[in-house]
C-alpha positions in Angstrom: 105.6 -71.7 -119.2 108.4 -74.2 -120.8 111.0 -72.4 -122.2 110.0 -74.0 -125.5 106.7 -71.7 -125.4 108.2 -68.7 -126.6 106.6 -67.6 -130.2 109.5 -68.0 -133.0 107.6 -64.5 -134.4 109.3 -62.8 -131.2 112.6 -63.9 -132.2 112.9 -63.3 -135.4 111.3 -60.0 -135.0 114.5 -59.2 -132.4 117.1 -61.3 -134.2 116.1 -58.8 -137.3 116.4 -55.9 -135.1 119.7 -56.6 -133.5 121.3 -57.9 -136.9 120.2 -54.2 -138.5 121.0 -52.2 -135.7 124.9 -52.0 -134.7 124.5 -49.4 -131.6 125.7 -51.0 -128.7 125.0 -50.7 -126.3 121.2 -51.9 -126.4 119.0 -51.3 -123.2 115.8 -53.0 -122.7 113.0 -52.8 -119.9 110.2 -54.9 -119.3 107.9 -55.7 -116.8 109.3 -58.4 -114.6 106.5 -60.5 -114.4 106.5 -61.1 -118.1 108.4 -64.2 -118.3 108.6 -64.6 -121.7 109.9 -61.4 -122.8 112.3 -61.7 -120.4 113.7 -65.1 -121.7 113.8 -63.7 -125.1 115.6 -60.9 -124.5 118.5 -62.7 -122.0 118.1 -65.8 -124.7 119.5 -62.8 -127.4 122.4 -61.8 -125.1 120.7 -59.0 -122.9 121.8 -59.2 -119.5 119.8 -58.1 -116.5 121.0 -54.9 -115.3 118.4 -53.7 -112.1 115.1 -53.1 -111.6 112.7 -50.3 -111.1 109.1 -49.2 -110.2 107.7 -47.3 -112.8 103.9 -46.3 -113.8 102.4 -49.0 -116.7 100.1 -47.0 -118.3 98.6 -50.3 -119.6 98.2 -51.6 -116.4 97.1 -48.1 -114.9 99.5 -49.0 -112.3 103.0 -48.9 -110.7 104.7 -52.2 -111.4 108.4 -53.6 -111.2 110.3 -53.7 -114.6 113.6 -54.8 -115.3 116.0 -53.4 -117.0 118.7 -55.0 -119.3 121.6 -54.5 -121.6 123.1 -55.7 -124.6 126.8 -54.7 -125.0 127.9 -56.7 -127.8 126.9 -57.1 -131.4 125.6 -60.9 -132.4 128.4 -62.0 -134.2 125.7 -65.2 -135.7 122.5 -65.3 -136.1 120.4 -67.0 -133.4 118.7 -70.2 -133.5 114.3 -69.4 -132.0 114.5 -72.8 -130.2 117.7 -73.0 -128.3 118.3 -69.5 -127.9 121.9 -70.5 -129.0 124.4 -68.6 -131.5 124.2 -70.8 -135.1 127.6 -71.3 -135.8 127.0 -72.4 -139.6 
């Protein structure tokens, strides 16, 4: 995957939720082999925190996820295709 593959729909979905919600901080987990969501979320400002096994009840198995933290509010909105802070 390119990091130019990521759907624009999953970051304005999260640039909407971290711009409306001010709780910091933010903890995400997802499944480690999901590369994608992964570059999203660390593209956003999460940072990778540990990993963990835990049961996927989608996968009706025990898989590694990793989890992550945000500690800051955005202080700009982001820009989908860099994953860089618009500075506008």
């Amino acid at each position: 995957m390119k990091p130019d593959d990521v759907k624009s729909g999953d970051w304005l979905a999260l640039a909407l939720l971290l711009e409306s919600v001010h709780v910091r901080p933010l903890f995400a987990r997802v499944a480690s082999d999901n590369v994608g969501s992964l570059r999203v979320l660390q593209r956003t400002g999460f940072a990778v925190t540990g990993t963990e096994a835990s049961f996927a009840n989608g996968r009706n198995t025990e898989i590694e996820e990793t989890i992550l933290r945000l500690g800051e509010p955005a202080t700009a909105p982001f820009d989908a295709p860099s994953g860089k802070k618009q500075t506008h």
